[in-house]
C-alpha positions as CSV (number, residue, x, y, z in Angstrom):
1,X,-265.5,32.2,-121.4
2,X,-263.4,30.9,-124.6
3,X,-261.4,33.0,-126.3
4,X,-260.0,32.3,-129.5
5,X,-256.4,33.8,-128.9
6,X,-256.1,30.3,-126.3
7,X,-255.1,28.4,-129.9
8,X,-252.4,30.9,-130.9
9,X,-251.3,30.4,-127.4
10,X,-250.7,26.8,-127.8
11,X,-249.4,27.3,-131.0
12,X,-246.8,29.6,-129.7
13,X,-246.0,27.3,-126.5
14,X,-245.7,24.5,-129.0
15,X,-243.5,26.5,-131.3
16,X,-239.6,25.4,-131.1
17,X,-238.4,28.5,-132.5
18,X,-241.0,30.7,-129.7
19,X,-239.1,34.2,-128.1
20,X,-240.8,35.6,-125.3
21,X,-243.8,37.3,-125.9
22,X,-245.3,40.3,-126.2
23,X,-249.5,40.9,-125.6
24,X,-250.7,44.2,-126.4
25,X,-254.4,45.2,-126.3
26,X,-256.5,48.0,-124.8
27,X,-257.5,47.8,-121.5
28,X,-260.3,45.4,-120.4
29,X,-259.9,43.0,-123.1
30,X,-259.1,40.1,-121.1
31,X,-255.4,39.9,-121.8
32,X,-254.7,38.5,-118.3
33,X,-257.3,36.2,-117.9
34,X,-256.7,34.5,-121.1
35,X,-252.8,34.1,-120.5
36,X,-253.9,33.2,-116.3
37,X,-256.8,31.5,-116.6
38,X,-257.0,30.2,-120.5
39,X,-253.7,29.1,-120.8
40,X,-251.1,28.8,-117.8
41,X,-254.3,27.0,-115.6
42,X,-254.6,24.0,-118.6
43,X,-250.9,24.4,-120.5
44,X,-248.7,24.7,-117.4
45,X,-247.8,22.8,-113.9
46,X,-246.0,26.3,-112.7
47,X,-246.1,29.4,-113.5
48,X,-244.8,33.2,-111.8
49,X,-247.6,35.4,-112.4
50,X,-245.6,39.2,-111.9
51,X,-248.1,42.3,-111.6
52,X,-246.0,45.0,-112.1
53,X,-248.8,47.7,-111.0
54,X,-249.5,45.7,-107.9
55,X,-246.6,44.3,-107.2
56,X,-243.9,47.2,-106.1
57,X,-240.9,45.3,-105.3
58,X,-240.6,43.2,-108.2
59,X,-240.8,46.6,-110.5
60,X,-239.0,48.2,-108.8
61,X,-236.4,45.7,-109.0
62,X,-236.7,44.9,-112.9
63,X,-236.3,48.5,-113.1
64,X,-232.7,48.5,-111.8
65,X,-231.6,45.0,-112.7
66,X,-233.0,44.3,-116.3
67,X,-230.7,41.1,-116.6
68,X,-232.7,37.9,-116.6
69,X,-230.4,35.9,-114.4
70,X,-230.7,38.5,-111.6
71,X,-234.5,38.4,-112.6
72,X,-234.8,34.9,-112.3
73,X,-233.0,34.5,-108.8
74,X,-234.7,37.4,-107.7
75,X,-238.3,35.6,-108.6
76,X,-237.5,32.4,-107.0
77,X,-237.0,33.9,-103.4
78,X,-239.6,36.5,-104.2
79,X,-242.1,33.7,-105.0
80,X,-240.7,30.8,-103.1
81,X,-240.6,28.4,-106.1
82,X,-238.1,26.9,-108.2
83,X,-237.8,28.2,-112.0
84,X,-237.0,25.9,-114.9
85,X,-238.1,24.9,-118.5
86,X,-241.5,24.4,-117.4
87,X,-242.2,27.0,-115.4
88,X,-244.5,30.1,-117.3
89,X,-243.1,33.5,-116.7
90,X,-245.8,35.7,-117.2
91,X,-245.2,39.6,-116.8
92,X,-248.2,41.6,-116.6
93,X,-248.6,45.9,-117.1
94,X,-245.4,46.2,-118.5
95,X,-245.9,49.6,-119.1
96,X,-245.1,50.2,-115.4
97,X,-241.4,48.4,-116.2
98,X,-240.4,48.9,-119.6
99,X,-237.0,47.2,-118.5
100,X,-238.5,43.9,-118.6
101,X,-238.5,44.1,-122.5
102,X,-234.6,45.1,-122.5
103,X,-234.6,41.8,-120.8
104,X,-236.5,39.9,-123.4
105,X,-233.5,40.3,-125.4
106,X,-231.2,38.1,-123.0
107,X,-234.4,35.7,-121.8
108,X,-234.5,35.1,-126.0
109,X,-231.0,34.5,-126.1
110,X,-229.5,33.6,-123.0
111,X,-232.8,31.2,-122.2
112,X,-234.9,30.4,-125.0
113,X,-236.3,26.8,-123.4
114,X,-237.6,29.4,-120.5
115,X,-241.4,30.1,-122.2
116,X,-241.7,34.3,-121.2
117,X,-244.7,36.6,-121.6
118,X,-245.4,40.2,-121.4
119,X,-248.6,42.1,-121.6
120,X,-250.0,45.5,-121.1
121,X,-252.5,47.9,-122.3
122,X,-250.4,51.0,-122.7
123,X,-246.8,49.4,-123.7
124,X,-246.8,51.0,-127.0
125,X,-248.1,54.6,-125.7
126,X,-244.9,54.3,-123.6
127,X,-242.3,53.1,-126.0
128,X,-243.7,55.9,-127.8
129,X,-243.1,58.3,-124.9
130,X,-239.5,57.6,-124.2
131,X,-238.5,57.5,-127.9
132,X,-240.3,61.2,-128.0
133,X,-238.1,62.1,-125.0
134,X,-234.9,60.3,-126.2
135,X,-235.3,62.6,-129.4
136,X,-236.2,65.5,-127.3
137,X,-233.2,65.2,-125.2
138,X,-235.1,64.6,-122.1
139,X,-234.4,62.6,-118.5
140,X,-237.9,62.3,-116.6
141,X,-236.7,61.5,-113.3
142,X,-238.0,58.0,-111.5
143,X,-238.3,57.9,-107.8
144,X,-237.9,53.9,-108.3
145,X,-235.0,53.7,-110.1
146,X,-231.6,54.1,-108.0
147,X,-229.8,56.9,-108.1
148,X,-226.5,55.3,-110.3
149,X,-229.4,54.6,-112.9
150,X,-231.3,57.3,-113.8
151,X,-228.6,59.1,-116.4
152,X,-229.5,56.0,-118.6
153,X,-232.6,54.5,-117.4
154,X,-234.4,56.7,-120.7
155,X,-232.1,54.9,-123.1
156,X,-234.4,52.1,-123.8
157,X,-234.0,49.7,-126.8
158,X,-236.8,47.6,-128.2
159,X,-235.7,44.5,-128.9
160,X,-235.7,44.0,-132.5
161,X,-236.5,40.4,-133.4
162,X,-236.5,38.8,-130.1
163,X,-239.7,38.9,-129.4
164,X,-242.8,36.9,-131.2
165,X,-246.1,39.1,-130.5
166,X,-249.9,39.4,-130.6
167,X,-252.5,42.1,-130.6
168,X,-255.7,41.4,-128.7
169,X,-258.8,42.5,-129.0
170,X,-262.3,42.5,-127.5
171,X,-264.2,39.2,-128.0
172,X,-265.7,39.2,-131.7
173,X,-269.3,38.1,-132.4
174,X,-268.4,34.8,-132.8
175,X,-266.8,34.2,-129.4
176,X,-270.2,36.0,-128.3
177,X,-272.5,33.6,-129.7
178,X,-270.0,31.2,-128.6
179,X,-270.1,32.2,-124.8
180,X,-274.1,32.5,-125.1
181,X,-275.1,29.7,-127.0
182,X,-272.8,26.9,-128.4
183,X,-275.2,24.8,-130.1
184,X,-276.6,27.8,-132.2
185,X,-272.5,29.0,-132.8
186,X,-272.5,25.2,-134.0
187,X,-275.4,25.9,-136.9
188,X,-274.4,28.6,-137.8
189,X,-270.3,27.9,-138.5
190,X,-272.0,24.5,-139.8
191,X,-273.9,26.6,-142.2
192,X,-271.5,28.9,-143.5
193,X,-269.1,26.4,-144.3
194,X,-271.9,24.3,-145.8
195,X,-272.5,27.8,-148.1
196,X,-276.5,26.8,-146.8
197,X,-278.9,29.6,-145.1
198,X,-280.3,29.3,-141.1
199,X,-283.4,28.1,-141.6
200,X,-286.0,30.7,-140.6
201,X,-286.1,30.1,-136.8
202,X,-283.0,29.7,-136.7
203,X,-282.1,33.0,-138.4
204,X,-284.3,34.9,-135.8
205,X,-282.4,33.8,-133.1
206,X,-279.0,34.7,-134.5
207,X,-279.9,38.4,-135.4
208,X,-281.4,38.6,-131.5
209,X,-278.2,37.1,-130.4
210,X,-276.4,39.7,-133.0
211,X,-278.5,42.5,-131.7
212,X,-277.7,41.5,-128.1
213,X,-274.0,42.0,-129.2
214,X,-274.2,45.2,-130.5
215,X,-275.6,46.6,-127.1
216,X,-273.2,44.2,-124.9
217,X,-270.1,44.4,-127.4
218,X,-267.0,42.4,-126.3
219,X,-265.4,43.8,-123.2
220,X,-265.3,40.5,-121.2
221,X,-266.8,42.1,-118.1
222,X,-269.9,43.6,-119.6
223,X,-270.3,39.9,-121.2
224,X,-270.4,38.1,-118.4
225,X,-272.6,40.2,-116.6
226,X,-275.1,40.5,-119.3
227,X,-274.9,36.5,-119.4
228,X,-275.3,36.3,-115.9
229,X,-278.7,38.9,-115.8
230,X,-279.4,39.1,-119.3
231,X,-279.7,42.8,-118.9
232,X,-277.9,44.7,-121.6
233,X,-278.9,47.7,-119.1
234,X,-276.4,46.2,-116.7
235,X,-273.7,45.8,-119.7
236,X,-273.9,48.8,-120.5
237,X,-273.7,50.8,-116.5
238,X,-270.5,48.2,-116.8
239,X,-269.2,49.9,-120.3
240,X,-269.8,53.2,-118.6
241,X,-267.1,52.3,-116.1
242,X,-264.8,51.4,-118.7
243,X,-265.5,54.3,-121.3
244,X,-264.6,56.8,-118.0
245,X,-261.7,54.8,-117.1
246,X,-260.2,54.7,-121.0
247,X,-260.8,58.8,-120.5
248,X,-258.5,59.1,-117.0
249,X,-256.1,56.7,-119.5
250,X,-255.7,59.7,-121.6
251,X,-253.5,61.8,-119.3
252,X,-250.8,59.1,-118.9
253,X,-248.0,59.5,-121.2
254,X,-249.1,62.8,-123.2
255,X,-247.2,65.7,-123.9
256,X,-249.4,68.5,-122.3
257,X,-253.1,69.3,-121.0
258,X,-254.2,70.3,-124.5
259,X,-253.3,67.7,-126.3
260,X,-255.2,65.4,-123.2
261,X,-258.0,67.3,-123.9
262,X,-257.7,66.9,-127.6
263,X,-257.5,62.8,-127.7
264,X,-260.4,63.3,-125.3
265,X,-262.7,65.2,-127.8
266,X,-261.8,62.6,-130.5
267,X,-262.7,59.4,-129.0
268,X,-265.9,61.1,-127.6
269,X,-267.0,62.2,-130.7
270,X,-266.9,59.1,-132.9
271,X,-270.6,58.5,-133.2
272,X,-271.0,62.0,-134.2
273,X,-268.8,62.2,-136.7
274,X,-269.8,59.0,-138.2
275,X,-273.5,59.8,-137.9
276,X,-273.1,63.5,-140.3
277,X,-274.0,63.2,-144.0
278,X,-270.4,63.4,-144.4
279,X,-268.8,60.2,-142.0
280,X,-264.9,61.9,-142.6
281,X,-264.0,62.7,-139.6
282,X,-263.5,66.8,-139.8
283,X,-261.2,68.2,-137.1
284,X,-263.1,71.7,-137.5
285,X,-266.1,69.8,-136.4
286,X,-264.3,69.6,-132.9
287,X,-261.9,73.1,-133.0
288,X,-262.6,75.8,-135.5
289,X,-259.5,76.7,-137.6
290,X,-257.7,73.5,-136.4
291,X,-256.3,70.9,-138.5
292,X,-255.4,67.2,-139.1
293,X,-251.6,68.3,-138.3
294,X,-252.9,69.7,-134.9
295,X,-254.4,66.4,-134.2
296,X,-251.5,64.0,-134.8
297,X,-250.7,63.3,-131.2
298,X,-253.7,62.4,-129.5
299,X,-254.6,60.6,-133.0
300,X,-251.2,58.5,-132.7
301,X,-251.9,58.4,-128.6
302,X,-255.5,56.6,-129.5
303,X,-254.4,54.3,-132.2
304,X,-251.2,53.3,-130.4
305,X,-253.8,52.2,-127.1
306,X,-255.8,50.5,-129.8
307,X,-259.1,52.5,-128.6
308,X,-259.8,53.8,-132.2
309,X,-259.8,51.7,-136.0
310,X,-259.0,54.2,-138.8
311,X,-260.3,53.6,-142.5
312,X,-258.7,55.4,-145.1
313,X,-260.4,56.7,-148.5
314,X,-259.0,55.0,-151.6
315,X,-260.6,56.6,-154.7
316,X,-262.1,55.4,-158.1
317,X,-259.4,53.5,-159.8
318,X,-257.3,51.6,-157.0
319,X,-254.4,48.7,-157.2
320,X,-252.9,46.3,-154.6
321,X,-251.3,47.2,-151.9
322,X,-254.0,49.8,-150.8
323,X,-252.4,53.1,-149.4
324,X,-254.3,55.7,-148.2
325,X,-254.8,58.9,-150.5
326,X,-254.9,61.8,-148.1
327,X,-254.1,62.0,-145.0
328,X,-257.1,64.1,-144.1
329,X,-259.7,62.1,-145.3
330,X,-260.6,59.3,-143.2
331,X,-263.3,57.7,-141.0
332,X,-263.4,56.6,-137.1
333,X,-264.6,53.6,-135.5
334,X,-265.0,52.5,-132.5
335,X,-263.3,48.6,-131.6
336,X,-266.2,47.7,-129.4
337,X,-269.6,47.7,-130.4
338,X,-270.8,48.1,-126.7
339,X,-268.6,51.5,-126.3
340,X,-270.2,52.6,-129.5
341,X,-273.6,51.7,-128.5
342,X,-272.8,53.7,-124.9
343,X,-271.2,56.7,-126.5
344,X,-274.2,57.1,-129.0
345,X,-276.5,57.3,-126.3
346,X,-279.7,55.9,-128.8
347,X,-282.2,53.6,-128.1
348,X,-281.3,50.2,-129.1
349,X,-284.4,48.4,-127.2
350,X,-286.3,48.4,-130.7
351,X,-283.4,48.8,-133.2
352,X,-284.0,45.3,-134.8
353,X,-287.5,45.9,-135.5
354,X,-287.8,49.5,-135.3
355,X,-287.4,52.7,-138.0
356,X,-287.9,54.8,-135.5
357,X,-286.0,58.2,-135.6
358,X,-284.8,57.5,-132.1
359,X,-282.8,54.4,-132.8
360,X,-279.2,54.3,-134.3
361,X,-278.5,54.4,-138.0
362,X,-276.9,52.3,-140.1
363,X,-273.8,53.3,-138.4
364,X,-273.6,50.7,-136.3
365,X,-273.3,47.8,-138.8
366,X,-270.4,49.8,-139.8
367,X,-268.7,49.9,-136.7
368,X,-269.3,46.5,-136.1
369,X,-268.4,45.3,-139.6
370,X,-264.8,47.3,-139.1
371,X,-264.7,45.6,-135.4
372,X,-264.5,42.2,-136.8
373,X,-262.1,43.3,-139.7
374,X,-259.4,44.7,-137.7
375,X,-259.7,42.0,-135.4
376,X,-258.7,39.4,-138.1
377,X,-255.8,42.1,-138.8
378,X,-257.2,43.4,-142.3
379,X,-256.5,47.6,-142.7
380,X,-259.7,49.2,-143.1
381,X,-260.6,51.1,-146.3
382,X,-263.4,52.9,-147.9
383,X,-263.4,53.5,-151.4
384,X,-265.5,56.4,-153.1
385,X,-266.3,57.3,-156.8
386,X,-266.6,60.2,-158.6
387,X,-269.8,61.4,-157.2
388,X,-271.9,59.6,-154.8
389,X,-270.8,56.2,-155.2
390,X,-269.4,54.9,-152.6
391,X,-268.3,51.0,-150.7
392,X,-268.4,51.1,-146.9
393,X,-265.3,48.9,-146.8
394,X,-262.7,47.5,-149.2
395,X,-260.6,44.3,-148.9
396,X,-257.4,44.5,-150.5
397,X,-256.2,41.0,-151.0
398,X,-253.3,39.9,-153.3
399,X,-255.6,38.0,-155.3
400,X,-258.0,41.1,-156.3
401,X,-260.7,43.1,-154.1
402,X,-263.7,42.7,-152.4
403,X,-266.1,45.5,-152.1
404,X,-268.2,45.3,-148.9
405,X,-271.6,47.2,-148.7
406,X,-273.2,47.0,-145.2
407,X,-276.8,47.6,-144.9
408,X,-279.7,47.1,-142.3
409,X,-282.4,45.1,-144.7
410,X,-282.0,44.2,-148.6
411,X,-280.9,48.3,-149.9
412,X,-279.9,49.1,-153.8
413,X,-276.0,48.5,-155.2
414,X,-275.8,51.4,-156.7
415,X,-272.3,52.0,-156.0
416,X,-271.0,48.6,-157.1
417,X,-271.7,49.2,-160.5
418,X,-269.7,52.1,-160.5
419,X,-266.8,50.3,-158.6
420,X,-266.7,47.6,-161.4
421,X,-266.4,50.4,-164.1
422,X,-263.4,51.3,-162.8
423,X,-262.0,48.4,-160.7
424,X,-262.1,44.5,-161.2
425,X,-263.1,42.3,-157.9
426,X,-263.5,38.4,-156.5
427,X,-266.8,39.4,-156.1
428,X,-268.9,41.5,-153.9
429,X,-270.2,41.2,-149.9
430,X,-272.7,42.9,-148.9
431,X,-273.8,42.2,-144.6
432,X,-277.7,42.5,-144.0
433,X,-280.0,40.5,-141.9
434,X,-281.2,38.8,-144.8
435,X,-280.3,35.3,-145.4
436,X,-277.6,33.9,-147.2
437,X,-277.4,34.1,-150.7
438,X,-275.4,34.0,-154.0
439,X,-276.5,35.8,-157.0
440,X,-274.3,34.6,-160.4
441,X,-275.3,37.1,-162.4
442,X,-274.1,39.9,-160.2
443,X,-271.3,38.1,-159.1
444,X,-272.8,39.3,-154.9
445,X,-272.4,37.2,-152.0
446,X,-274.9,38.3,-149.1
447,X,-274.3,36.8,-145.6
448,X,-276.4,37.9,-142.4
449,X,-274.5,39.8,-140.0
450,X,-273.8,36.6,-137.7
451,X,-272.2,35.1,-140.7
452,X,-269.3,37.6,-140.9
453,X,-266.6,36.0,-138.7
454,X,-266.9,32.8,-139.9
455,X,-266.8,34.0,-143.7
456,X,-263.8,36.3,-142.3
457,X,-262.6,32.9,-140.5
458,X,-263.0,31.2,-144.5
459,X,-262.5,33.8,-146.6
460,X,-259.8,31.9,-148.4
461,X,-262.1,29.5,-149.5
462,X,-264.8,31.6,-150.2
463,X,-262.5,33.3,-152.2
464,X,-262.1,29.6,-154.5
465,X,-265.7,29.0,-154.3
466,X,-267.4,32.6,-155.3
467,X,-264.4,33.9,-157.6
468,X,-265.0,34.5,-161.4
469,X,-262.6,32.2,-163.3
């Protein structure tokens, strides 16, 4: 399957100024296939492919000699092959050997023409770990690091611009419909960069393909086996696995059982937080007479693993950059449509046509609308007036705002009235399944849902075409 990330891969190998780099991304996103498969397979003659969970020796080795010309030696008996300028080093769970990001340092300055990457799910749980026990005075013994080491193995320091990175996520909608149909992706990019509407066929296939997504979501595996069967019951038996496996993550790098438990009762209680009259997420909802300040670990723990997307209230009157106002006010999403489909347990077999009380609520446009936000690296934000009013999501942009209401069929703007009287904007989205559409007298855009990655992907012109002079 395609994955966008294969361009900024080339663009990085192409790059004459490239360090080595770091890929970071929760589990199951496909960070090793794209760098194996994607990009070493077509970009590269040779490459070292290093697993450091699978492969003991070489950790345990990077572990005690975090030098790259002991690295590099090491490697080219390890792996019987020769090591030069073309050759891809590519270092995989680095979480299992920190050390090999003290040696990024010396690879970026001692080898730059040697191209060097490093991935893993939970590399920034653990830097966060050891600076926590560096502060905390602490020396957590390991079994793999020789004895002459371990007074300073803990002493770790991030290289501080020597490395060029990249956050990956699950496969957006777009790389979806790409995977599943290429000629409708085609039409449809065609059509939003023409500013032009699906014709009516054509629409109905793109909201099935779109409500296929929001079952399957963008976990590679669960893609390809619902592509392969065409059974989003099967995609979702394979989400299962990886929902319970994100849970056992939990217990790795945390400070004690209750705080485990804790970033546990979070991520499983996103849908029902989000699906209360009220979508704050309310700590009390999960402990009685707890608050936010109890909840900053497994908070940081989930955000740092890149398993939750936090949106932060901005209120009435708000300027560029947006900051959040309180800390305690703020809303939860999942970053996979799939996991939030799984976790909410509903019935999605009649969710495009139905109104049935048994199907999900307009929730799930919101989680899939913040998905693809966060994916193109935009902070999420939810502004609210003085009463009810209120904008699911708010684009903070240097060149003015754009509110963004996201709503099953066509649904009143209320709130954006409101919104103007105290705020000025480009214009205003709103995401349905209806058609495409401009209205000049309201100064809306409306895309379909399956438009939304490629008006993310153009927003800069959109932003020329749609704006108020």
């Amino acid at each position: 399957m395609e994955r966008t990330i294969l361009r900024e891969l080339i663009e990085w190998k192409n790059d004459p100024r490239r360090k080595p780099l770091l890929i970071t991304g929760a589990r199951q996103v496909g960070k090793t296939y794209a760098v194996q498969e994607l990009f070493a397979k077509t970009q590269f003659k040779k490459w070292v492919f290093v697993d450091f969970r699978r492969d003991a020796a070489s950790r345990r080795y990077v572990k005690n000699h975090p030098d790259p010309k002991a690295i590099l030696a090491y490697l080219e008996v390890a792996y019987n092959t020769e090591i030069d300028k073309d050759t891809l080093l590519f270092f995989d769970e680095a979480q299992e050997a920190v050390q090999i990001l003290t040696a990024a340092k010396y690879f970026c300055q001692d080898y730059p023409e040697l191209p060097v990457i490093i991935t893993g799910s939970l590399v920034r749980v653990r830097l966060k770990q050891l600076e926590r026990d560096e502060r905390d005075g602490k020396i957590r013994l390991d079994p793999e690091i020789e004895p002459e080491n371990q007074d300073g193995h803990n002493n770790f320091l991030y290289p501080v611009g020597k490395l060029d990175t990249l956050d990956m996520r699950g496969m957006t909608f777009d790389e979806f419909l790409l995977a599943r149909n290429k000629k409708l992706h085609s039409l449809v990019q065609k059509s939003v960069l023409e500013r032009k509407p699906l014709d009516s066929g054509l629409h109905e296939m793109a909201l099935d393909a779109f409500f296929a997504y929001l079952q399957v979501g963008g976990m590679p595996e669960a893609v390809a086996v619902y592509l392969e069967t065409q059974s989003t019951l099967r995609a979702q038996r394979v989400l299962q696995g990886i929902f319970d496996g994100y849970l056992s993550d939990m217990a790795l790098y945390q400070i004690s059982s209750a705080t485990i438990s804790r970033t546990r009762m979070v991520f499983q209680n996103i849908y029902q937080q989000l699906n209360k009259e009220n979508k704050n997420f309310k700590i009390s909802f999960l402990e009685k007479g707890k608050r936010y300040r109890d909840y900053l670990s497994p908070f940081d723990w989930l955000e740092l693993a890149r398993l939750v997307n936090k949106s932060h209230l901005v209120k009435e009157r708000v300027t560029y950059p947006l900051q959040e106002n309180e800390e305690s006010l703020f809303r939860v999403y999942l970053p996979d449509c799939g996991l939030f489909a799984f976790e909410s347990g509903a019935d999605f077999a009649s969710f495009k046509d139905s109104l049935s009380s048994n199907t999900p609520s307009g929730i799930v446009f919101e989680n899939y609308v913040a998905e693809e936000l966060v994916a193109r690296g935009y902070p999420l934000f939810y502004w609210k007036g003085k009463t009810t009013s209120e904008m699911e999501f708010l684009l903070g942009l240097p060149s003015g705002f754009i509110p963004i209401d996201c709503k099953k069929n066509k649904g009143r703007l209320d709130s954006l009235d409101a919104f103007r009287f105290h705020n000025s904007d480009l214009f205003a989205l709103k995401v349905s399944q209806n058609p495409f559409g401009y209205s000049k007298e309201k100064n809306l855009l409306s895309i379909p849902f399956y438009d939304l990655p490629f008006f993310l992907d153009d927003l800069p012109r959109f932003i020329k075409d749609f704006s108020r002079k």
